[in-house]
LOMARPA-607794 format. One record per atom (N, C-alpha, C, CB): x, y, z; atom name. Coordinates in steps of 0.1 Angstrom, whole numbers. Glycine has a CB too. Layout:
# residues N
rec u = X; v = Y; w = Z; a = CA
...
***
This chain:
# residues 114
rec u = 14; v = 307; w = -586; a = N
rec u = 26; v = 306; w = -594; a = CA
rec u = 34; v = 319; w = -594; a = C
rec u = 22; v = 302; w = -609; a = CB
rec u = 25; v = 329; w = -589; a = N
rec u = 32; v = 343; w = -589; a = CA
rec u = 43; v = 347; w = -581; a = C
rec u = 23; v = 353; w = -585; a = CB
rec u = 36; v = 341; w = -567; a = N
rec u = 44; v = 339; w = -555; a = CA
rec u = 60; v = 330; w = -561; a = C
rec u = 34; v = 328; w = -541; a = CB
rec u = 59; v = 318; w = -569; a = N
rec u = 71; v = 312; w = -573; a = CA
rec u = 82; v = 321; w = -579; a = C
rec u = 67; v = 303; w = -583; a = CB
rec u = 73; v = 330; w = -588; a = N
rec u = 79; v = 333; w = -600; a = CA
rec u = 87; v = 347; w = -589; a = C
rec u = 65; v = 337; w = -616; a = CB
rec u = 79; v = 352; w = -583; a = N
rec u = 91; v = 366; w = -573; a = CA
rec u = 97; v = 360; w = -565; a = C
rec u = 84; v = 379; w = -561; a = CB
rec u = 100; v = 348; w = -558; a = N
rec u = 108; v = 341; w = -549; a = CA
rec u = 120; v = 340; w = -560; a = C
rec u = 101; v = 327; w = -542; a = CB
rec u = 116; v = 336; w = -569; a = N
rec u = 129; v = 330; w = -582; a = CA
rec u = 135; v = 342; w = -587; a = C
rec u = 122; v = 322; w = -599; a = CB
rec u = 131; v = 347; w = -590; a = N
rec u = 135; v = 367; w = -590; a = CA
rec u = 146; v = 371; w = -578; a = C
rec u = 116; v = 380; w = -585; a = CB
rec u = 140; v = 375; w = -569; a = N
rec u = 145; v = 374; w = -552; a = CA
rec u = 160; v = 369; w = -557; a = C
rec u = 135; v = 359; w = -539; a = CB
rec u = 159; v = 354; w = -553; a = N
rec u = 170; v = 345; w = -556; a = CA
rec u = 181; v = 353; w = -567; a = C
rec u = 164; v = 331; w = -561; a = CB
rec u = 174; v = 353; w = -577; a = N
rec u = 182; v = 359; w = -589; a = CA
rec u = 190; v = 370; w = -586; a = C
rec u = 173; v = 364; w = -600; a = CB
rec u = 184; v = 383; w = -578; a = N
rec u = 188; v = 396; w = -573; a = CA
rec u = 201; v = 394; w = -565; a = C
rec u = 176; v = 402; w = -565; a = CB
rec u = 195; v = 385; w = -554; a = N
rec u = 204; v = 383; w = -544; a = CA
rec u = 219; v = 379; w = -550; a = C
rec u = 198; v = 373; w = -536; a = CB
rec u = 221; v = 365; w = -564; a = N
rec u = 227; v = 359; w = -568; a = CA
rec u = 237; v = 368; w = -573; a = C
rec u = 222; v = 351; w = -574; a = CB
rec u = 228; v = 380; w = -578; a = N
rec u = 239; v = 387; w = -589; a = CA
rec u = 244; v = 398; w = -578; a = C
rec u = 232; v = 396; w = -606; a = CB
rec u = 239; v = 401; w = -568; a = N
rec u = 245; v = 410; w = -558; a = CA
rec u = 257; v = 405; w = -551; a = C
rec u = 235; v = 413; w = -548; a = CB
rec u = 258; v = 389; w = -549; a = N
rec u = 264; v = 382; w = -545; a = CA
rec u = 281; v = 382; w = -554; a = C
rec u = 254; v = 372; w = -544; a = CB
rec u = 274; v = 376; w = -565; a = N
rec u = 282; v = 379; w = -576; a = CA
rec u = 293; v = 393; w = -575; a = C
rec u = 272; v = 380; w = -587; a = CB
rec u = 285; v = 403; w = -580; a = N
rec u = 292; v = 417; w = -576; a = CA
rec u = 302; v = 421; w = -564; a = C
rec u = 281; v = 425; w = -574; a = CB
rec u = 299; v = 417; w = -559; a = N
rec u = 302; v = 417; w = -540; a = CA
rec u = 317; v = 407; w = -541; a = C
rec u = 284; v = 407; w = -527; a = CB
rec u = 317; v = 399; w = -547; a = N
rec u = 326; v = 386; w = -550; a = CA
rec u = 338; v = 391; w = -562; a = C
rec u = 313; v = 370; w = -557; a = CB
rec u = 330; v = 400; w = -573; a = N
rec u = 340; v = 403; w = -579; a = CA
rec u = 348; v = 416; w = -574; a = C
rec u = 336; v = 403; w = -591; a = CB
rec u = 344; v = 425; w = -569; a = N
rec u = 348; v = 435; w = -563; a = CA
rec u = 355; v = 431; w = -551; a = C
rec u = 337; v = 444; w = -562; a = CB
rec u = 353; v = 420; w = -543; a = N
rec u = 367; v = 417; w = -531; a = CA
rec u = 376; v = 409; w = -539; a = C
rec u = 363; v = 406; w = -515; a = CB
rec u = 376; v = 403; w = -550; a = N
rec u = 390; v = 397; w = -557; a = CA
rec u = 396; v = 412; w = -564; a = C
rec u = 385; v = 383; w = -572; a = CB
rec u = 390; v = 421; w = -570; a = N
rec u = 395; v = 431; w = -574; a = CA
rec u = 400; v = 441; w = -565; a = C
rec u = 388; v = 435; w = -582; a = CB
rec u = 399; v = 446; w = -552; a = N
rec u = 401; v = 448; w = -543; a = CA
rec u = 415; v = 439; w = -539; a = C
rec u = 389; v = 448; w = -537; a = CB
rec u = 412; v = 430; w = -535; a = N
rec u = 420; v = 420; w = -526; a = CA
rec u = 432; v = 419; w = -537; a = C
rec u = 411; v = 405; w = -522; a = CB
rec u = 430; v = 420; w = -549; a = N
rec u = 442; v = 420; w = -561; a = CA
rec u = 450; v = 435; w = -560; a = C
rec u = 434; v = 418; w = -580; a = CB
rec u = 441; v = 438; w = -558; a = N
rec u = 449; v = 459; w = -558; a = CA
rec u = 456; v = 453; w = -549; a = C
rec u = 438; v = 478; w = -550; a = CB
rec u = 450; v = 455; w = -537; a = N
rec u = 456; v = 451; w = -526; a = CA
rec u = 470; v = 447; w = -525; a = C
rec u = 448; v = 443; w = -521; a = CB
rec u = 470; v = 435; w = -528; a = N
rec u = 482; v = 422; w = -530; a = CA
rec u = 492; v = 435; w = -540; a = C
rec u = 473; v = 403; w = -543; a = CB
rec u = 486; v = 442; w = -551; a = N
rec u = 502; v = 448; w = -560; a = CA
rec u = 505; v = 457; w = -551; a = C
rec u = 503; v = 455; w = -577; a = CB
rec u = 499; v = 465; w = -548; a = N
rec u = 501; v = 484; w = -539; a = CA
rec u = 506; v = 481; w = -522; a = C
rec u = 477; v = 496; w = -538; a = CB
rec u = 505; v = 474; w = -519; a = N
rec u = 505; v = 474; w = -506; a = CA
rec u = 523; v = 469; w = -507; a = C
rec u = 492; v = 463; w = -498; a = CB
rec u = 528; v = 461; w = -506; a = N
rec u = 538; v = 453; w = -509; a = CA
rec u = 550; v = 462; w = -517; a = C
rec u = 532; v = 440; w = -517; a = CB
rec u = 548; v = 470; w = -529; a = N
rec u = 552; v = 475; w = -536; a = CA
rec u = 556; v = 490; w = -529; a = C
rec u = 545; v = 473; w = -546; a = CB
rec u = 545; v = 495; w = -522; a = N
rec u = 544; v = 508; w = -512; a = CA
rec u = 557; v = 507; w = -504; a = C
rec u = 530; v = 510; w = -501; a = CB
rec u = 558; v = 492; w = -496; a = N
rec u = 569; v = 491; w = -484; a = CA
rec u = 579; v = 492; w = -494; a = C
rec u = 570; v = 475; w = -474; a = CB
rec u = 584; v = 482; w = -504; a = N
rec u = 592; v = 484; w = -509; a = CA
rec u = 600; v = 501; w = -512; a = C
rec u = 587; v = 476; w = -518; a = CB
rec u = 589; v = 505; w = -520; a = N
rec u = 594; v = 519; w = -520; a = CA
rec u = 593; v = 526; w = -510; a = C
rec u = 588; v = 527; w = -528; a = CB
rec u = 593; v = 523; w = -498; a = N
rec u = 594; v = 533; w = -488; a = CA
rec u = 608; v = 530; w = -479; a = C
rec u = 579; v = 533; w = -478; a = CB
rec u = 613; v = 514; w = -485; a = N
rec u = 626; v = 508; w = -481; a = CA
rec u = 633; v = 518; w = -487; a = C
rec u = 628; v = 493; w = -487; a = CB
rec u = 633; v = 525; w = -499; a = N
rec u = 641; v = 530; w = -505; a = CA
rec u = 641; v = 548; w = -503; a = C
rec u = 639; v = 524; w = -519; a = CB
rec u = 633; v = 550; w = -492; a = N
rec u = 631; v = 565; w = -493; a = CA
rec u = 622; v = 570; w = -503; a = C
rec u = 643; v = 571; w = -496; a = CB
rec u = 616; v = 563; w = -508; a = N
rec u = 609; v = 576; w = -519; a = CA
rec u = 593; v = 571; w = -512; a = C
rec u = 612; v = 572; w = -543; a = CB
rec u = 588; v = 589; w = -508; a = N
rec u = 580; v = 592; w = -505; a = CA
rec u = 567; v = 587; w = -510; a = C
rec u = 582; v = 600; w = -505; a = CB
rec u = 566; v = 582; w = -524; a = N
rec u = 550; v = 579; w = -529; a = CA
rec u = 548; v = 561; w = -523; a = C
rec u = 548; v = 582; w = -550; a = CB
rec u = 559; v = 561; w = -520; a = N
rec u = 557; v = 549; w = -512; a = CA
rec u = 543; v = 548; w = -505; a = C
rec u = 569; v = 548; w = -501; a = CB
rec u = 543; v = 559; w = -496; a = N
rec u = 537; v = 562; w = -486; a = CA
rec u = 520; v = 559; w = -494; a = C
rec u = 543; v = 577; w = -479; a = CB
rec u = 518; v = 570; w = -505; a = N
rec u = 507; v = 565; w = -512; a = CA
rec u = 504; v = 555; w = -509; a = C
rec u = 506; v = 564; w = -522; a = CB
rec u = 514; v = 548; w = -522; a = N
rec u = 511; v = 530; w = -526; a = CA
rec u = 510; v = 523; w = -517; a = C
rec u = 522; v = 523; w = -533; a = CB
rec u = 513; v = 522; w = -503; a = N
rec u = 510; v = 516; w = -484; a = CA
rec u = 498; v = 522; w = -484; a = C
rec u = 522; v = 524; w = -468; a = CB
rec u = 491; v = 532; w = -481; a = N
rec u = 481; v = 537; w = -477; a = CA
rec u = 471; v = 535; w = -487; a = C
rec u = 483; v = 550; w = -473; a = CB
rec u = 470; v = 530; w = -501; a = N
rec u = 460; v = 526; w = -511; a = CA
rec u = 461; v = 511; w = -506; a = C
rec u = 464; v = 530; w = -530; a = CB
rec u = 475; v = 506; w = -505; a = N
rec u = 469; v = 492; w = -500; a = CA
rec u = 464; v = 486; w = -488; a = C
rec u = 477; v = 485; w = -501; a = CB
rec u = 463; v = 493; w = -479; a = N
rec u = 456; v = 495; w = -471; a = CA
rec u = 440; v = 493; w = -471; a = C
rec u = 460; v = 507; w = -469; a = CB
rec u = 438; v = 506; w = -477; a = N
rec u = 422; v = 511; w = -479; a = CA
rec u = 413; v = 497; w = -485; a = C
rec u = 422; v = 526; w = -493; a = CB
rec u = 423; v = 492; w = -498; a = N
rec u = 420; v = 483; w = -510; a = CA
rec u = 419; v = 469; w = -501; a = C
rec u = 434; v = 484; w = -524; a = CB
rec u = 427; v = 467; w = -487; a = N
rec u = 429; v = 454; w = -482; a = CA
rec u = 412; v = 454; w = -475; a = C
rec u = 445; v = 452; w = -469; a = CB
rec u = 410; v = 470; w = -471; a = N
rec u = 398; v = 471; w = -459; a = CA
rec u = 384; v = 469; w = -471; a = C
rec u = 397; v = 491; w = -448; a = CB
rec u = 388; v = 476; w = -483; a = N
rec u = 376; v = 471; w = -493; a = CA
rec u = 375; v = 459; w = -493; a = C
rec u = 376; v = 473; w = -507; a = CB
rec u = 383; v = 450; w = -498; a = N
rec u = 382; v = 437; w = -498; a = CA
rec u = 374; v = 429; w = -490; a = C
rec u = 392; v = 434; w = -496; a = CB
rec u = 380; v = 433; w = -475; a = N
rec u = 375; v = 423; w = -462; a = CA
rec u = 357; v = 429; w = -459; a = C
rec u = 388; v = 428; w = -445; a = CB
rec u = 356; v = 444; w = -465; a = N
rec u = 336; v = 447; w = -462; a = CA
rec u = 333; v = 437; w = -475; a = C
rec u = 327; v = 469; w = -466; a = CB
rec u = 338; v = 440; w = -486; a = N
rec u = 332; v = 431; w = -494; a = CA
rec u = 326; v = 418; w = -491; a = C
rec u = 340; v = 429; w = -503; a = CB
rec u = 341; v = 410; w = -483; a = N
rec u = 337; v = 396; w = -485; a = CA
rec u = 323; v = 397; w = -476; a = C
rec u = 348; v = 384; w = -479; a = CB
rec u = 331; v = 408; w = -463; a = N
rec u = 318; v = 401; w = -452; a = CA
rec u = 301; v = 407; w = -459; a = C
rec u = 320; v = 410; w = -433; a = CB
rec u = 301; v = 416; w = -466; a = N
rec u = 285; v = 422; w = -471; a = CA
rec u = 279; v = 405; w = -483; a = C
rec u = 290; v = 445; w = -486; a = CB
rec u = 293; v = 400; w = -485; a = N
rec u = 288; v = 391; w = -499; a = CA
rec u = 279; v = 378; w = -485; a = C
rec u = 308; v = 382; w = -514; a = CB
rec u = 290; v = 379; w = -479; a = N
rec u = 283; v = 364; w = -468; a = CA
rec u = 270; v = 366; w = -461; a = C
rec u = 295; v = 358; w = -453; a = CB
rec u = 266; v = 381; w = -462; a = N
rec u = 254; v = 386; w = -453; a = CA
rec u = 245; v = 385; w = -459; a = C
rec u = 253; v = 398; w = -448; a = CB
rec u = 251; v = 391; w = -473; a = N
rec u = 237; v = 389; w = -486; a = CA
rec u = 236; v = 377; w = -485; a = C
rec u = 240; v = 393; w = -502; a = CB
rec u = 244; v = 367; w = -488; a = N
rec u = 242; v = 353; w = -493; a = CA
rec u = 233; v = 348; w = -482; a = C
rec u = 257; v = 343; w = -495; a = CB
rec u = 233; v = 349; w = -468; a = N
rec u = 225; v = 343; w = -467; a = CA
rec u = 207; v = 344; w = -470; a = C
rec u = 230; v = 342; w = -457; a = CB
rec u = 205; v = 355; w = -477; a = N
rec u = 191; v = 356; w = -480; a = CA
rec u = 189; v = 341; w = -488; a = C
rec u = 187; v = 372; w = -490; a = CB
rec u = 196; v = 337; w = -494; a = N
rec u = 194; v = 331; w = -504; a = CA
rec u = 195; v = 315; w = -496; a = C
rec u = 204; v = 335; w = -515; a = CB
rec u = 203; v = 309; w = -486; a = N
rec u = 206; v = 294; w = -484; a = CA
rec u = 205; v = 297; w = -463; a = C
rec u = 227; v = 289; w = -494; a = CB
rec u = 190; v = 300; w = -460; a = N
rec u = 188; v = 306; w = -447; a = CA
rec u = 198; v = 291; w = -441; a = C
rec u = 170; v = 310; w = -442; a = CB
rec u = 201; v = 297; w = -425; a = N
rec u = 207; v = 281; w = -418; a = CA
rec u = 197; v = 275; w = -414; a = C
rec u = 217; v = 281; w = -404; a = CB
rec u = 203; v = 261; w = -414; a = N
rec u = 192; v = 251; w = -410; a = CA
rec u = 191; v = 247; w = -396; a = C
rec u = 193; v = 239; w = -417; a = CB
rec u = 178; v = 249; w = -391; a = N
rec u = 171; v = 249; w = -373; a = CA
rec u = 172; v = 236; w = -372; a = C
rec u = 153; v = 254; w = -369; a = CB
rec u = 174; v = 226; w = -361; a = N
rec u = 176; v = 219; w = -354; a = CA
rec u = 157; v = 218; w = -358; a = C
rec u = 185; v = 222; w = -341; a = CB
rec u = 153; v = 202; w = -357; a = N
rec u = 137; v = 204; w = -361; a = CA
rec u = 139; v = 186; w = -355; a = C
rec u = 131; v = 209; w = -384; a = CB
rec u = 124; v = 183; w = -358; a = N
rec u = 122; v = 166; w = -349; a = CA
rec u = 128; v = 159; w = -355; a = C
rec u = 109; v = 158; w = -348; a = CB
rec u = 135; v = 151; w = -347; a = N
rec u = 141; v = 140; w = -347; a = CA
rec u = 134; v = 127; w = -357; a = C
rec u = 143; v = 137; w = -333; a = CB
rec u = 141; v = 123; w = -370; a = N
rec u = 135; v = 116; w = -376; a = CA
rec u = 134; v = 97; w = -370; a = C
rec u = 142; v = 119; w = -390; a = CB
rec u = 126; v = 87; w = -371; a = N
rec u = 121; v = 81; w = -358; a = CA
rec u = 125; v = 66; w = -365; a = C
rec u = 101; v = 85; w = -354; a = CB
rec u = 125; v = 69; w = -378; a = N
rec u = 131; v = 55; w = -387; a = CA
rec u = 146; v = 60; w = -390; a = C
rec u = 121; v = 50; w = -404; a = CB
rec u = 152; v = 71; w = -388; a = N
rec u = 167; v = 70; w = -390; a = CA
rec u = 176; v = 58; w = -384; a = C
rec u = 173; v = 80; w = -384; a = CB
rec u = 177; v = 56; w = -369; a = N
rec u = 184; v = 48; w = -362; a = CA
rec u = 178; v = 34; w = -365; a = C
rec u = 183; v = 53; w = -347; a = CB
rec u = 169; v = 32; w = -367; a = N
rec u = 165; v = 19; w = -366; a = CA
rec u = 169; v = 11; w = -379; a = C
rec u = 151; v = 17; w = -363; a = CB
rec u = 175; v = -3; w = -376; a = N
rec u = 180; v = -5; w = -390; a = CA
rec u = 170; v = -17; w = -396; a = C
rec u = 197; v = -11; w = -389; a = CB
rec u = 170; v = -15; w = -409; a = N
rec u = 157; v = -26; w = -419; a = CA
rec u = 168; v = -36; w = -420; a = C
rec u = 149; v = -18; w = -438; a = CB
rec u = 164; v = -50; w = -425; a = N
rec u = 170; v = -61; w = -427; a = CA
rec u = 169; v = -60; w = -442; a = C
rec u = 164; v = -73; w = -421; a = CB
rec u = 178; v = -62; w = -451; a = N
rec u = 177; v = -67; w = -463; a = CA
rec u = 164; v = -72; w = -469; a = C
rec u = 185; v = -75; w = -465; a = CB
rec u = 158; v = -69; w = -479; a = N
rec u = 149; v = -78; w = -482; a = CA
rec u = 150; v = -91; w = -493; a = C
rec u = 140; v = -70; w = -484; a = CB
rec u = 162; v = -86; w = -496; a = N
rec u = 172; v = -98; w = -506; a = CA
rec u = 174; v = -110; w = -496; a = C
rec u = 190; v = -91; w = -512; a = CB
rec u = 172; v = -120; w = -493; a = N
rec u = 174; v = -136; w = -495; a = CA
rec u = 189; v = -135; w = -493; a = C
rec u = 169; v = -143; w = -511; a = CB
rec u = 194; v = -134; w = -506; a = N
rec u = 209; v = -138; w = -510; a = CA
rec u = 218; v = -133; w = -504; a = C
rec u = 213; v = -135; w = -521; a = CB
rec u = 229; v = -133; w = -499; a = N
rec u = 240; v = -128; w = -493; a = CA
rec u = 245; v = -120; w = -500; a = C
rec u = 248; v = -136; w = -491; a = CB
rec u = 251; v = -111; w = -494; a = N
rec u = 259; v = -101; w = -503; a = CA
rec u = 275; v = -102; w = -501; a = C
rec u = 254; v = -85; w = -500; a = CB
rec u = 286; v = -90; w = -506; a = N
rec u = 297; v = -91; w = -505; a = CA
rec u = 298; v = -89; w = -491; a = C
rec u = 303; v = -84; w = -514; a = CB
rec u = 294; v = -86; w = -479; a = N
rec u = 297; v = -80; w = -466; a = CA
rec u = 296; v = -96; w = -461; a = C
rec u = 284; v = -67; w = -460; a = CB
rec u = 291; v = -107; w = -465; a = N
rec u = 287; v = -119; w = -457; a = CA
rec u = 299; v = -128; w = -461; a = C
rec u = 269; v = -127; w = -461; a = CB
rec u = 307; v = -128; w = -445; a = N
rec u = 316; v = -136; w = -442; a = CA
rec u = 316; v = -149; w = -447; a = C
rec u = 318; v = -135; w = -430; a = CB
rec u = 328; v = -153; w = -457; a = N
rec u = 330; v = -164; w = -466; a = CA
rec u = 322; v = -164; w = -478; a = C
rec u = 328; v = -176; w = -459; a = CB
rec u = 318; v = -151; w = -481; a = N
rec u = 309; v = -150; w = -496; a = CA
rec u = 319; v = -145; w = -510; a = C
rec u = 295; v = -137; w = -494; a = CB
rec u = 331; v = -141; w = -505; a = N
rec u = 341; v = -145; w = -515; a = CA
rec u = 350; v = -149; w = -518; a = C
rec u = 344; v = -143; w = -518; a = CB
rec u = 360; v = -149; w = -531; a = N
rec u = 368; v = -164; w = -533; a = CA
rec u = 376; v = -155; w = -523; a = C
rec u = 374; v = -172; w = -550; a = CB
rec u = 385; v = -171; w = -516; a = N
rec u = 399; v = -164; w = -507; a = CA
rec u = 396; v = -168; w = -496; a = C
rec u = 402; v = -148; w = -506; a = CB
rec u = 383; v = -161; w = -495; a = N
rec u = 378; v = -159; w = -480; a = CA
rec u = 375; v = -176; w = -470; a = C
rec u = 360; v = -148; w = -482; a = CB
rec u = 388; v = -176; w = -462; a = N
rec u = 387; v = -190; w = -459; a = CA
rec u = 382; v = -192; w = -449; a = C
rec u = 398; v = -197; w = -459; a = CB
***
């Protein structure tokens, strides 16, 4: 049960790292979106701190984009991809009803149907 109980832990760690990682590229990615945009603007107009406010949005756009990618690297500890594995042997093959009765699919089994 021990082994359960640190796998569930694990998961937990990862979740809230995940989490973190997720809130920090929206907060990033939000800097981003005001400072960057606002920088050009002021640099439309000559004034030098433009140049800042461009160069923080910048930095804030490149936080963003490690964020997301560190959140999708972590995440996968948690939801590994799934391997190609044997071919299941009753998929394709199809079962016959074991109902008797006709259903809605059986041509002339409802009203209209002439």
């Amino acid at each position: 049960m021990s082994v359960h109980l640190a796998e569930l832990e694990r998961v937990s760690r990862v979740r809230r790292r995940v989490g973190l990682l997720v809130t920090v590229a929206v907060l990033t990615g939000l800097g981003a979106w005001l400072a960057g945009p606002f920088g050009i603007v002021m640099l439309a107009d000559g004034d030098l701190a433009g140049w800042l406010l461009a160069g923080a949005g910048v930095v804030l756009l490149a936080g963003c984009v490690t964020a997301i990618v560190f959140a999708v690297r972590v995440r996968r500890g948690i939801a590994p991809e799934s391997f190609q594995g044997k071919a299941n042997p009753g998929f394709d093959e199809p079962f016959p009803s074991q109902d008797p009765r006709p259903g809605i699919a059986w041509a002339g089994s409802q009203l209209g149907s002439g």
